[in-house]
C-alpha positions in Angstrom: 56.8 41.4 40.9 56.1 43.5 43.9 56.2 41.2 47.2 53.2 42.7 48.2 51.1 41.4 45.5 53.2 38.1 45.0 52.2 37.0 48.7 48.7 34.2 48.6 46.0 35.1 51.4 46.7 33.5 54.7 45.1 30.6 55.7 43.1 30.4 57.9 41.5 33.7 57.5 39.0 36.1 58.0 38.1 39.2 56.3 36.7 41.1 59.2 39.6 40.3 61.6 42.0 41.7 58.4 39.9 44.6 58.1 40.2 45.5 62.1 43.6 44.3 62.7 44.7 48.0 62.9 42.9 48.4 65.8 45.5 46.6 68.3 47.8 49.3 66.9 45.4 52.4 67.5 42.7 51.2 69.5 42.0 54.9 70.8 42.0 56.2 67.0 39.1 57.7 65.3 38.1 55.0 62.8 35.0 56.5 61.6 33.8 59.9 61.5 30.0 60.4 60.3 29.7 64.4 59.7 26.3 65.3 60.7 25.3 68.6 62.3 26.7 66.7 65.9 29.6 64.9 64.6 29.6 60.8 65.4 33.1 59.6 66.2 34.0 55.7 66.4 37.5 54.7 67.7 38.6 51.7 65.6 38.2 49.7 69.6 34.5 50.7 69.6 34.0 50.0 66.0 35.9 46.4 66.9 33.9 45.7 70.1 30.8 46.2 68.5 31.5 43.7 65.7 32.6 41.1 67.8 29.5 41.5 70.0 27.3 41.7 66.8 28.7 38.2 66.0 27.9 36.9 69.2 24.4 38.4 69.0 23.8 37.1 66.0 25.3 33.2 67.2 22.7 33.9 70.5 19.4 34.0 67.6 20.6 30.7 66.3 22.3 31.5 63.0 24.8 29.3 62.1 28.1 29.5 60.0 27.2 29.9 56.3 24.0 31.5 56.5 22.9 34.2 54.7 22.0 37.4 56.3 20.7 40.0 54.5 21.1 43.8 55.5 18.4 46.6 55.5 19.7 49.4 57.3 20.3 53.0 56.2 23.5 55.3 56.1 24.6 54.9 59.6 27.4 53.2 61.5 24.6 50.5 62.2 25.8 49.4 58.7 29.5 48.3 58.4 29.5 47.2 62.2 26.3 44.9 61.1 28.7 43.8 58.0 31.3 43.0 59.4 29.6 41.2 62.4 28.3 38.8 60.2 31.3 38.3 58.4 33.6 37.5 62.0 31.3 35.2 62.8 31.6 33.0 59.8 28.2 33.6 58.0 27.7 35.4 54.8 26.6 39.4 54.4 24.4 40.6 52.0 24.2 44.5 52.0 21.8 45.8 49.7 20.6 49.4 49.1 18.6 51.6 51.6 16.9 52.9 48.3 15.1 49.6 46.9 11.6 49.2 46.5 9.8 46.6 48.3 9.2 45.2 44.8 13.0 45.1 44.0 14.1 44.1 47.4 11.6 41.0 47.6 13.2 39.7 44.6 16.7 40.1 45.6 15.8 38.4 48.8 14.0 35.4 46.8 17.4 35.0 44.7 19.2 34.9 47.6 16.9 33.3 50.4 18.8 34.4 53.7 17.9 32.9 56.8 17.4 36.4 58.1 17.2 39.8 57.7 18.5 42.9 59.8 16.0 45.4 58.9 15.3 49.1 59.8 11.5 49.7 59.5 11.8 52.7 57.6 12.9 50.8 54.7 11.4 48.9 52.3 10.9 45.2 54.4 11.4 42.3 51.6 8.0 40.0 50.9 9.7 36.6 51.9 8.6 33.8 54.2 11.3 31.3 56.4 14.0 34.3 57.1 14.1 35.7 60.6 13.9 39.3 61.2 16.5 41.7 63.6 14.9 44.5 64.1 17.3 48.0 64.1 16.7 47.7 68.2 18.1 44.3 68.8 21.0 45.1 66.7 22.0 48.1 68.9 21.7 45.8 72.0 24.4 43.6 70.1 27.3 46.0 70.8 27.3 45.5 74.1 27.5 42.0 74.5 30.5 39.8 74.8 33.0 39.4 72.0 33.1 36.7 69.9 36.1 35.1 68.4 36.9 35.2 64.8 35.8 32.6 62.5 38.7 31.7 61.3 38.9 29.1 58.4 40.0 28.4 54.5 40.3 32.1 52.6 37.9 30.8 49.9 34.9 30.1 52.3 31.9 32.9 51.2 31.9 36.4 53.2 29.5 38.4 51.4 27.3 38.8 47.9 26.7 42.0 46.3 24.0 42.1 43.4 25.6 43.6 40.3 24.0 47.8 39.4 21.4 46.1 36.8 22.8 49.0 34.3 22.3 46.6 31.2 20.4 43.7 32.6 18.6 42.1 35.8 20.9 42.3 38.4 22.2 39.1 39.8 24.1 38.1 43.3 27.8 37.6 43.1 29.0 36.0 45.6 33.1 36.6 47.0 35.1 34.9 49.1 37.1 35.8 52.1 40.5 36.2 50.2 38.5 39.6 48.0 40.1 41.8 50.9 43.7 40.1 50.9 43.4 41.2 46.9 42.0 44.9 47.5 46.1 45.8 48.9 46.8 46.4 45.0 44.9 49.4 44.9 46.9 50.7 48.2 49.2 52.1 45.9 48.6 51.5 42.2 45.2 53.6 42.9 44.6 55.3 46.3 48.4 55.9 47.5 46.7 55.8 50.9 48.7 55.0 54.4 47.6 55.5 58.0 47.6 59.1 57.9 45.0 59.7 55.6 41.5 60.9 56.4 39.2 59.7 53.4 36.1 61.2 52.6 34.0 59.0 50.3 30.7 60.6 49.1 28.7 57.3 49.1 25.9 55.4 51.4 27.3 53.1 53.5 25.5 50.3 51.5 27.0 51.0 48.1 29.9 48.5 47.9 31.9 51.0 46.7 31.4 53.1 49.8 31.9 49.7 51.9 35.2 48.8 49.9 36.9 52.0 49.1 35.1 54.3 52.1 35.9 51.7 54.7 37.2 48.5 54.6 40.3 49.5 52.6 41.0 52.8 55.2 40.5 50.7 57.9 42.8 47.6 57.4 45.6 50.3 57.1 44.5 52.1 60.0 43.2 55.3 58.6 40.1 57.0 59.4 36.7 56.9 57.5 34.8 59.8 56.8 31.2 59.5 55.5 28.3 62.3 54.9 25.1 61.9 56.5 22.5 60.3 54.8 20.9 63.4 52.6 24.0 65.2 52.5 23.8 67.4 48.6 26.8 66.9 46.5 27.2 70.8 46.9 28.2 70.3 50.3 30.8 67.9 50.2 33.5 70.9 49.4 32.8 72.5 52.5 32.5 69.2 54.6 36.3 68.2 52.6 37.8 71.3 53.8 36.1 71.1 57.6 37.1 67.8 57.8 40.4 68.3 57.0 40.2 64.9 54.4 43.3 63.9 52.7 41.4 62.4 50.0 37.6 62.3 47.9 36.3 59.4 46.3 32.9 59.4 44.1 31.2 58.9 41.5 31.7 60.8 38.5 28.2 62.3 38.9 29.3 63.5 42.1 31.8 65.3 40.6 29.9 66.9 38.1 28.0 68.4 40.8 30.3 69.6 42.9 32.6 71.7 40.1 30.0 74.1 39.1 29.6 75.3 43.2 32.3 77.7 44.9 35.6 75.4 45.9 36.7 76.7 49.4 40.3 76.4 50.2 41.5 72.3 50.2 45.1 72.6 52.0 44.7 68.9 53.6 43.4 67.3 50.4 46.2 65.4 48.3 43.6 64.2 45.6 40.7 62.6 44.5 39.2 59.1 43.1 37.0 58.3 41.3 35.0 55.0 40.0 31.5 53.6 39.0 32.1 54.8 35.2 34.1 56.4 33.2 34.8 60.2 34.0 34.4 62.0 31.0 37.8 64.3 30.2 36.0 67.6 30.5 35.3 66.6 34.1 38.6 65.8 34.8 39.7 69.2 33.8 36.7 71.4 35.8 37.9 69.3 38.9 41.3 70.5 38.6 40.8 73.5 37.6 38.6 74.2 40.6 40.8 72.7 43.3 44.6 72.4 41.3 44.1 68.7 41.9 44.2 65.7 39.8 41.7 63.2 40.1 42.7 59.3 39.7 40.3 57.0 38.9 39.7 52.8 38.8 37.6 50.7 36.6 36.0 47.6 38.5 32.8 45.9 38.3 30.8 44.0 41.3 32.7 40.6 40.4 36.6 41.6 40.8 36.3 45.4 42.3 38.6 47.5 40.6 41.5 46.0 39.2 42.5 48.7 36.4 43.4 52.3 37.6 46.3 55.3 37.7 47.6 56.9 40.8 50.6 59.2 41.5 52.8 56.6 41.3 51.2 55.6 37.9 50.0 58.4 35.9 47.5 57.9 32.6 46.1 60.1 30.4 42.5 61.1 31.7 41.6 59.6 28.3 42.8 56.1 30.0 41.1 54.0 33.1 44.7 53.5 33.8 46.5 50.1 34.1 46.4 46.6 34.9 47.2 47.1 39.2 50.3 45.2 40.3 49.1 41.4 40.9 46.7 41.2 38.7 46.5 39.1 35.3 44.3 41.5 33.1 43.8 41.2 29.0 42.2 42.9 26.4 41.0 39.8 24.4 39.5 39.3 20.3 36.6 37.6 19.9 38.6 34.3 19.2 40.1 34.6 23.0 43.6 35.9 21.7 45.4 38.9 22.8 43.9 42.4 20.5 46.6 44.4 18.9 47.6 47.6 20.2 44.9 50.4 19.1 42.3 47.6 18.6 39.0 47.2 20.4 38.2 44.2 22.4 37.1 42.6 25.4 38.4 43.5 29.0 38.8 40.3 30.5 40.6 39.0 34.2 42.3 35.8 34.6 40.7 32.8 36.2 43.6 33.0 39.1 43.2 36.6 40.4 42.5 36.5 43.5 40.0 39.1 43.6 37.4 37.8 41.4 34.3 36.2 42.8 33.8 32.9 43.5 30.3 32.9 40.8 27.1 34.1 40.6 25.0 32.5 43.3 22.9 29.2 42.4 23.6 30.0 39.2 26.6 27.6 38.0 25.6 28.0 34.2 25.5 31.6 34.3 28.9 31.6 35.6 30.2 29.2 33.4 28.8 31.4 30.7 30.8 34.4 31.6 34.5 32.6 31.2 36.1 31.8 27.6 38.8 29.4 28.7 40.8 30.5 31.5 39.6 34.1 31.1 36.8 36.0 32.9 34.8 38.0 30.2 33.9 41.4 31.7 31.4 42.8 28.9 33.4 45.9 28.9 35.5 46.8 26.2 38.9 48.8 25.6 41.9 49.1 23.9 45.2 49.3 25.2 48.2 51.6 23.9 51.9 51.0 23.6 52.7 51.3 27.3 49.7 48.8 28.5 47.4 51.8 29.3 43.6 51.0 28.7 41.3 53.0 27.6 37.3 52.0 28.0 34.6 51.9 25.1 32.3 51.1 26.6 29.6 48.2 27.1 29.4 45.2 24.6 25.2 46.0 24.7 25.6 49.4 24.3 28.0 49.4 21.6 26.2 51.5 18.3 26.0 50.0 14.8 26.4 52.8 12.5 26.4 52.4 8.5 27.7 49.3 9.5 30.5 50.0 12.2 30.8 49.2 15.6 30.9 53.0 17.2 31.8 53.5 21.2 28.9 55.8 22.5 31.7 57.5 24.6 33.6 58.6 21.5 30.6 60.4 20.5 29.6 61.8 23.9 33.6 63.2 24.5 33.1 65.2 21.6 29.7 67.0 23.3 30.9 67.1 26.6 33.6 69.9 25.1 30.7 72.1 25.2 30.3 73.4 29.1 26.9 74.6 28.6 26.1 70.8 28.7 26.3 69.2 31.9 26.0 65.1 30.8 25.1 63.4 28.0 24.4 60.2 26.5 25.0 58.6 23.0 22.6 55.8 22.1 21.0 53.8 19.3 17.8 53.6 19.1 15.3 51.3 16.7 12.8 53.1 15.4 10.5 50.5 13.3 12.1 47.6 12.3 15.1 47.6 10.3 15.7 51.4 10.7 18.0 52.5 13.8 19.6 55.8 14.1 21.8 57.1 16.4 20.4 60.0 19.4 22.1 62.4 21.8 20.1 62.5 24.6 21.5 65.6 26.8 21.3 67.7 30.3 21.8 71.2 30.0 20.9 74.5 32.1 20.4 77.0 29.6 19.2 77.2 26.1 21.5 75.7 23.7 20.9 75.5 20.3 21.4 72.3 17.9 22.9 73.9 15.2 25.8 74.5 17.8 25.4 70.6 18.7 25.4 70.0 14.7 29.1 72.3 14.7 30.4 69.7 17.0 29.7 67.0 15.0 30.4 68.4 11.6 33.9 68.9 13.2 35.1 66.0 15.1 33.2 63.3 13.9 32.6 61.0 10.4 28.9 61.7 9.0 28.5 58.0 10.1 28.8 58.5 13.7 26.5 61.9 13.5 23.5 61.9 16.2 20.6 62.1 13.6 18.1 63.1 17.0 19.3 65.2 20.0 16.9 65.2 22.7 17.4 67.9 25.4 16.5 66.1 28.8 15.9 67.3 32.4 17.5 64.5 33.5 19.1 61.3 32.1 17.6 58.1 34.2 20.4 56.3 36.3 20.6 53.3 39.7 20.5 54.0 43.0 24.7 54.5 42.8 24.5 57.2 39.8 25.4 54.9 36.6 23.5 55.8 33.5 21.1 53.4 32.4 21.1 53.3 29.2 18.3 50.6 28.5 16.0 52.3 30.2 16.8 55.5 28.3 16.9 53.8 25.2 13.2 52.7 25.6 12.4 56.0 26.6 13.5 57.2 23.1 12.0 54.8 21.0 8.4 55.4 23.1 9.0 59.3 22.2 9.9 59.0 18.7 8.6 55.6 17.4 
């Protein structure tokens, strides 16, 4: 194994100090770029003084080590330096999105209980008595003050909780330990091939953790700069703003993607290639996006409790029909229902070890429901795939969403590949849907912008797939409903379907 990956986190440690350690290297270099109409420019010593005097802020309220403190703050640099001056100073983030509902974000905040809240007025302010509230002002006046010293201590102490997307259920808080950074350097190279020279250009909000992971942290602890959109930025921008910015590399969401293919590419001479994560990139996409910029897209499969842990990268190329492969470090199986290792070709369940050092430490206050998600030693992720002779894995999806039809187990994303051949259709969805009791069918629920007829749809199937696995409804849609981060929800569609038809 790779010394890299065969090397335990440090102790004592602390993620924030990790993350900015560059900046004693490059104190003067641009750490974060925010590309607004006036650019806003943050060396990585700004960025690190006004962490440190965050933490001492936050120390001067009376917060102690441990504590909770939840984030409500929009896409601005107020964000990461919030998150990672709680995190220096021993006590516990909690980013959430800027897109909540007062609704949604009072629950969250009722899971959680933090003993305060940073909050920017023009969000949604969670219903919640006992937590203290930082107003976006007092935050500011933070930076200025003096630094405080790292919290340093055991690797395994809580730095931050991230609610799952809520894509197939209620989302719940997973909570991480320092050591979740240490275990990010084994996407360095088997996913981003990134190095201190690189200017990455994520298309996310600041308080998406993939934004936060992959958009920042990760750039930063190897010294490169950060590039982010301003809040409101279209997706049919981000081209224009890639080759202005001169970025060396693009992460986003697949929907991202699917927007930006079908606009005019200008010139990309700095870009080396693009990520993506969040769900699986359909093959057609994969294809546009190189054949608009002669680039190849690499992308990661993770999920809120271990990041990513399965991707490709130059160094380790997969079919765009694969999520890749297990990253260097990791201990990653595709498991049978009785636990034991599935045969090549076969479906099972994506599951991580209990050891790697990158999964979460549980799902806060909720011991059973952690317990609930482990089968022996191994983490069951829900997700299933199959690997081929070479250890690549290919996804099929969710264990909810999987479709019985005539009596087999059907992937919905075998059936959606075979629409997403057509162009005229720009995303789709395969689902099964109950329409009285007993009776269940299968529907393609689709987004297209011109007419397209189904007997063309019907030609698809008729060629490429068993009568079994035939959509016996396709539903043109205006749009397909998805979170705040872009993933399909499929329940919700699902209901949606069965209120139309049933």
């Amino acid at each position: 194994m790779d010394k890299q990956h065969d090397q335990p986190c440090p102790s004592p440690f602390n993620m924030a100090a990790y993350v900015l350690a560059a900046a004693a290297h490059a104190p003067d270099k641009i750490a974060l770029e925010v590309l607004a109409d006036e650019k806003q420019c943050w060396s990585f010593a700004q960025i690190e003084s006004a962490v440190r005097g965050v933490a001492t802020g936050l120390l001067n309220t009376g917060l102690q080590e441990n504590d909770l403190v939840m984030l409500r703050i929009g896409n601005t640099a107020d964000f990461p330096i919030a998150y990672l001056g709680i995190i220096a100073v021993g006590m516990v983030a909690v980013p959430t999105s800027s897109a909540l509902t007062q609704s949604e974000i009072t629950k969250m905040a009722q899971a959680v209980k933090p003993s305060a809240i940073l909050q920017d007025d023009a969000l949604a302010v969670p219903e919640i008595r006992g937590a203290q509230s930082i107003s976006l002002g007092s935050l500011r006046d933070m930076y200025a003050l003096p630094p405080a010293p790292w919290h340093m201590a055991d690797a395994e102490r809580p730095a931050y909780v991230v609610f799952t997307s809520g894509t197939s259920a209620a989302p719940r808080a997973v909570q991480h330990a320092h050591r979740a950074i240490w275990a990010r350097r084994m996407m360095h190279k088997d996913w981003y091939d990134i190095s201190s020279e690189d200017r990455l250009l994520h298309a996310g909000a600041f308080n998406w953790t993939f934004t936060l992971g992959t958009g920042l942290m990760d750039p930063w602890s190897v010294g490169a700069t950060a590039l982010i959109a301003k809040d409101g930025t279209p997706p049919e921008n981000l081209p224009y703003l890639l080759a202005q910015s001169k970025a060396t590399l693009f992460a986003a969401a697949p929907g991202v993607f699917r927007k930006i293919v079908r606009v005019h590419m200008p010139k990309l001479p700095h870009l080396r290639h693009a990520l993506s994560a969040g769900e699986k990139m359909p093959v057609a996409l994969h294809a546009a996006w190189t054949e608009a910029t002669g680039l190849k897209v690499y992308e990661a499969f993770g999920m809120s409790e271990c990041s990513t842990f399965i991707s490709s990268s130059p160094q380790r190329e997969t079919s765009p029909d694969h999520i890749g492969l297990p990253q260097k470090g990791r201990n990653v199986a595709v498991l049978t229902q009785e636990g034991n290792p599935a045969p090549v070709g076969e479906i099972g369940t994506i599951a991580i070890h209990r050891s790697d050092p990158g999964l979460m430490l549980g799902y806060l206050n909720d011991t059973a429901g952690t317990k609930a998600r482990f089968q022996g030693e191994w983490f069951l992720t829900g997700d299933l795939g199959q690997t081929d002779a070479k250890g690549a894995i290919s996804y099929a999806g969710r264990s909810d969403d999987m479709i019985n039809a005539g009596g087999f187990r059907v992937s919905p994303l075998e059936i959606e590949t075979v629409f997403q051949r057509n162009r005229a259709i720009n995303q789709c969805a395969a689902i099964e849907v109950k329409l009285k009791t007993g009776v269940s069918l299968i529907a393609l629920c689709y987004v297209t912008e011109g007419d397209l007829e189904q007997n063309e749809l019907e030609a698809l199937a008729n060629q490429h797939l068993a009568r079994y696995k035939h959509p016996r409804i396709y539903h043109p849609c205006d749009t397909l409903p998805s979170s705040a981060n872009g993933k399909l929800l499929r329940r919700v569609l699902r209901a949606q379907i069965e209120a139309h038809y049933g």
